[in-house]
C-alpha positions as CSV (number, residue, x, y, z in Angstrom):
1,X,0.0,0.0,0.0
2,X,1.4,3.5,-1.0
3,X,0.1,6.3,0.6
4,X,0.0,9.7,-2.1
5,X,0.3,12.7,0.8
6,X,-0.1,15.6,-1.6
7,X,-2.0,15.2,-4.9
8,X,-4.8,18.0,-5.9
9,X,-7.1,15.4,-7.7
10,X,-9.8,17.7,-8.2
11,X,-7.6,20.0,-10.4
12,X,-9.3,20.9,-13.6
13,X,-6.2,19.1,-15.6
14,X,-8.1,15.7,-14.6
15,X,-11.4,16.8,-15.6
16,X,-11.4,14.5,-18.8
17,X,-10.1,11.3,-17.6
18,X,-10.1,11.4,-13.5
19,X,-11.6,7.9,-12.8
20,X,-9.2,6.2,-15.5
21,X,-6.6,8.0,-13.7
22,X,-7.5,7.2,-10.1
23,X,-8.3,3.8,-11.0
24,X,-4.3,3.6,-12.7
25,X,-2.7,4.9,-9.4
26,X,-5.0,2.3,-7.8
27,X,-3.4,-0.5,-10.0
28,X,-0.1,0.6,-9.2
29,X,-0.6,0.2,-5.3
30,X,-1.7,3.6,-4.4
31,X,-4.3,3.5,-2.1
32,X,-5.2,6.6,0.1
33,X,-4.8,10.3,-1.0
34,X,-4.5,13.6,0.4
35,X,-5.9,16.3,-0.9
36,X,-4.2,19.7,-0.1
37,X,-6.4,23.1,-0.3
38,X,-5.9,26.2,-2.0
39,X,-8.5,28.8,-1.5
40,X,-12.6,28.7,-1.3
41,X,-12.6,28.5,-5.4
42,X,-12.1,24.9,-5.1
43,X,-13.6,24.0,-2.2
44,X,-16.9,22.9,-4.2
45,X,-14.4,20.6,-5.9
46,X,-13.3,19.3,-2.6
47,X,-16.6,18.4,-1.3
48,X,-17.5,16.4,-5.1
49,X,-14.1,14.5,-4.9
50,X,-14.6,13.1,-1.4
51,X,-18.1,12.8,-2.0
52,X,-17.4,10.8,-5.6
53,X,-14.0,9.0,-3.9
54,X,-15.1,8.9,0.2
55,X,-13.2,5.5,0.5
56,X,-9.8,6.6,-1.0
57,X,-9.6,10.5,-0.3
58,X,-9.0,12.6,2.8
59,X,-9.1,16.3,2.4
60,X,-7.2,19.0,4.2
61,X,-8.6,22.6,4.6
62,X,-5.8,25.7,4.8
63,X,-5.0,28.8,2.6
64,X,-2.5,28.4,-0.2
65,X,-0.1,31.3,0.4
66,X,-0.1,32.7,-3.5
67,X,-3.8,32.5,-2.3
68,X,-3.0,35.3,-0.1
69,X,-4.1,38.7,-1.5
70,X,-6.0,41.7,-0.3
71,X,-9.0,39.6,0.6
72,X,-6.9,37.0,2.5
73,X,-9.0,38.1,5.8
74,X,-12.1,37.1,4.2
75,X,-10.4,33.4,3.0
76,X,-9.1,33.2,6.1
77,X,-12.5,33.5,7.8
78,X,-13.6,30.7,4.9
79,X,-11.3,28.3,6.3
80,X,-11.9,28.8,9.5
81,X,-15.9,28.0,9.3
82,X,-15.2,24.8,7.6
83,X,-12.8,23.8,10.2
84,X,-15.0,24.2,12.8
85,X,-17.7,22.6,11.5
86,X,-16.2,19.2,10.0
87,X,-13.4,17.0,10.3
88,X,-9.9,17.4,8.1
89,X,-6.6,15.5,8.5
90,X,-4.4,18.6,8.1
91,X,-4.5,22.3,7.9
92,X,-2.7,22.6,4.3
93,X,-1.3,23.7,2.3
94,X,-0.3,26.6,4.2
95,X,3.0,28.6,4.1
96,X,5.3,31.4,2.5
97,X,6.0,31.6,-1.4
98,X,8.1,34.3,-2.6
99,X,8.6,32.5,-5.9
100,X,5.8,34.6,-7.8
101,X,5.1,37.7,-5.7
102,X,7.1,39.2,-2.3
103,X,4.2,42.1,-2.1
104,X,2.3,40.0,0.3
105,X,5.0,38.8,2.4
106,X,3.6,40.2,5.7
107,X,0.0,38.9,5.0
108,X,1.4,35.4,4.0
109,X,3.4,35.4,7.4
110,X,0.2,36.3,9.6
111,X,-1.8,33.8,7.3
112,X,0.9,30.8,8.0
113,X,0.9,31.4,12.1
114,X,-2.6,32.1,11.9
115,X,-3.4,28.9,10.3
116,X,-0.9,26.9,12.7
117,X,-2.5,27.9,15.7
118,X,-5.7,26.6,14.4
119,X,-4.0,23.2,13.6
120,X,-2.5,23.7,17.4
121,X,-6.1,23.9,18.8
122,X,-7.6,21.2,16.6
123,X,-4.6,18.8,17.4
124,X,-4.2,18.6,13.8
125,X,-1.1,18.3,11.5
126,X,0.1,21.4,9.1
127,X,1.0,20.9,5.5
128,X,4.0,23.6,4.6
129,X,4.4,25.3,1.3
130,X,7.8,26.7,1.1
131,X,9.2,28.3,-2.4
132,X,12.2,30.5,-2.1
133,X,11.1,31.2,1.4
134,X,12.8,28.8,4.1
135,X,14.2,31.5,6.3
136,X,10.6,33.2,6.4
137,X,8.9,29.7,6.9
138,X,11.8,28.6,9.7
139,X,11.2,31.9,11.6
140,X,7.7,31.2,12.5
141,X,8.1,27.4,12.9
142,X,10.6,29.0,15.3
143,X,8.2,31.2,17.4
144,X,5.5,28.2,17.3
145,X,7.3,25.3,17.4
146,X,6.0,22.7,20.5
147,X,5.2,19.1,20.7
148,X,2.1,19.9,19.4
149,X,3.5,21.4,16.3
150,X,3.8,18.9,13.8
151,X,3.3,17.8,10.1
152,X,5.1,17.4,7.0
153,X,7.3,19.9,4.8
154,X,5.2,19.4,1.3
155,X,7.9,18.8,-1.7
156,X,10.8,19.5,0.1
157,X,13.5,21.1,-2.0
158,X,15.8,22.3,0.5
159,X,20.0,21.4,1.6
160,X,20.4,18.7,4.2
161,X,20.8,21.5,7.2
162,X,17.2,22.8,6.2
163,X,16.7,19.3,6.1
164,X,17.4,18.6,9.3
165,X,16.0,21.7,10.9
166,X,12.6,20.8,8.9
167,X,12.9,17.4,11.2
168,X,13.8,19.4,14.3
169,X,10.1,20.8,14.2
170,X,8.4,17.5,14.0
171,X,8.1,17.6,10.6
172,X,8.0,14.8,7.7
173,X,9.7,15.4,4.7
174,X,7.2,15.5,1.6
175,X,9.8,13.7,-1.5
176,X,8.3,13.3,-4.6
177,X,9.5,13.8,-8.4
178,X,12.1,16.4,-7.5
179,X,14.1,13.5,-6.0
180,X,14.1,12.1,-9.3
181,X,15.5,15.1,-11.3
182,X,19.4,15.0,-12.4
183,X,19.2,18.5,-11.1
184,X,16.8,17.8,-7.7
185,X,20.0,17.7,-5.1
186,X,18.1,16.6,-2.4
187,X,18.8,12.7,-4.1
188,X,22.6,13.4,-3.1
189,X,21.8,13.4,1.3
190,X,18.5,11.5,1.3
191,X,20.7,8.1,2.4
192,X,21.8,10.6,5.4
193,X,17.9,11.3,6.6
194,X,16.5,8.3,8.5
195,X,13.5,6.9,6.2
196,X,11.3,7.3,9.4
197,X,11.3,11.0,8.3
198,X,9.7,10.6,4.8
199,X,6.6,10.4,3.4
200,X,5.6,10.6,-0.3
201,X,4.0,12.6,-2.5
202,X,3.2,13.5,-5.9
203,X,1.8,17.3,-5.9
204,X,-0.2,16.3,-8.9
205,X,-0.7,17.6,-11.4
206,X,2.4,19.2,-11.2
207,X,6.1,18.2,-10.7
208,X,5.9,14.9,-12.6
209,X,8.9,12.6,-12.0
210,X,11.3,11.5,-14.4
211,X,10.7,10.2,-17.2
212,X,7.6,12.6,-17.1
213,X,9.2,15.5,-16.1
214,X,6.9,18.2,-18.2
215,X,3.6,16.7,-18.2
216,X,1.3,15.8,-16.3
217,X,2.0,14.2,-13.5
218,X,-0.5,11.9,-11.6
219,X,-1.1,9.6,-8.7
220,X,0.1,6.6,-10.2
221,X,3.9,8.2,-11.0
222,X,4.5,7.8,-7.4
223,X,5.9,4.3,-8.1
224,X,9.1,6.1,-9.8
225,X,9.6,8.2,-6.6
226,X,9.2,4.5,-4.6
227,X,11.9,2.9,-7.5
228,X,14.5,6.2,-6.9
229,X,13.9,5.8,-3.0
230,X,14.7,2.0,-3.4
231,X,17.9,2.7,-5.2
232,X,18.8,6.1,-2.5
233,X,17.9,3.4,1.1
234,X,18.8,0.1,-0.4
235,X,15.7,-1.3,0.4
236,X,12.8,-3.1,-1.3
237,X,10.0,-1.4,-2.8
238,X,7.7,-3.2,-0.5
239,X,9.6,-2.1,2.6
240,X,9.8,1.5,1.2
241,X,6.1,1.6,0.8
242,X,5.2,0.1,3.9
243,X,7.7,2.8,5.7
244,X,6.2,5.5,4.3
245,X,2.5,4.5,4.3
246,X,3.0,4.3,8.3
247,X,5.1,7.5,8.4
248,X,1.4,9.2,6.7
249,X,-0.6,7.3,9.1
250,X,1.7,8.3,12.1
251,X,0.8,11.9,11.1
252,X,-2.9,12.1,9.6
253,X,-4.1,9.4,12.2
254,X,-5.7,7.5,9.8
């Protein structure tokens, strides 16, 4: 059983062919998925995916932070009401990108601690978003960190001292198709991080692994981030899978 920690199923680049899709991933041994938020545009989505998929899919609720703009308040309040009213395994995806825009820096900060107190008080995981930003992210994780901070650094891109201060926060590290890449890095110290800390991921539909680096990437594509894992530990593909899978359950609870 392999456990997908960060795919965004509903996304409108599966519109034409998601039950072939999900039913391919399913085939190749993936068999629970996590389902990150962005903002209350796709929440509908959301709803019709766990509603359609209610054995296989668990959803998270958070702000995206390139979701963050002058009515972050207002999606801010959004998340919150759902929050309260139903269950979620995480609060996610939730964090600091200054990859596309730095104007919103100070919003994106107050939405990220905002949003990890609320995972604090609900005894729930976070789900980190970090582009060009791990100072900014390490900072608050910093200020908040305690036991009952924890959750998993989605598609960690970082150096092996980010690494391991990532880990110092009781955080998983989220590896997907970046390990893959001939220019990904993180393949060169992944031996050096205990397999305890991983979990994977695919981030679909984006960040396909090799060989589909450039299109879309899907659920199912998660078995070449299991083969480079097998080749980086030295371990079986069964053994990797199992690890990891227990590593997901460890954090969601389920």
């Amino acid at each position: 059983m392999i456990t997908d920690t960060h795919t965004h199923l509903y996304s409108e680049q599966f519109d034409e062919d998601r039950q072939t899709m999900i039913e391919r991933a399913k085939d190749a041994g993936v068999s629970r998925f996590f389902i990150p938020a962005i903002d209350s545009t796709y929440m509908d989505r959301m709803l019709d995916l766990e509603k359609n998929y209610s054995e296989d899919v668990y959803l998270m609720m958070g702000l995206h932070p390139t979701s963050v703009k002058e009515n972050y308040k207002e999606e801010l309040a959004f998340v919150k009401k759902w929050i309260d009213q139903r269950n979620f395994y995480a609060i996610g995806e939730i964090g600091i990108d200054l990859y596309w825009d730095k104007s919103f820096l100070t919003q994106q900060q107050e939405a990220f601690r905002t949003q990890i107190q609320w995972a604090k008080e609900k005894k729930l995981p976070i789900v980190i978003h970090c582009r060009e930003a791990f100072d900014e992210i390490f900072e608050i994780l910093e200020e908040e960190k305690s036991e009952d901070l924890f959750g998993i650094f989605h598609c960690f891109t970082g150096t092996f001292e980010q690494a391991k201060q990532a880990i110092s926060y009781n955080m998983k590290l989220g590896i997907g198709g970046v390990a893959t890449f001939k220019n990904g890095k993180i393949d060169k110290f992944l031996k050096e991080i205990d397999l305890k800390h991983i979990v994977l991921e695919t981030d679909s539909p984006y960040l396909a692994p090799t060989p589909f680096r450039g299109k879309r990437n899907e659920s199912s594509y998660i078995t070449n981030v299991v083969d480079k894992l097998v080749d980086i530990y030295g371990l079986s593909f069964q053994e990797i899978s199992e690890i990891t899978t227990q590593n997901s359950k460890d954090i969601f609870g389920v």
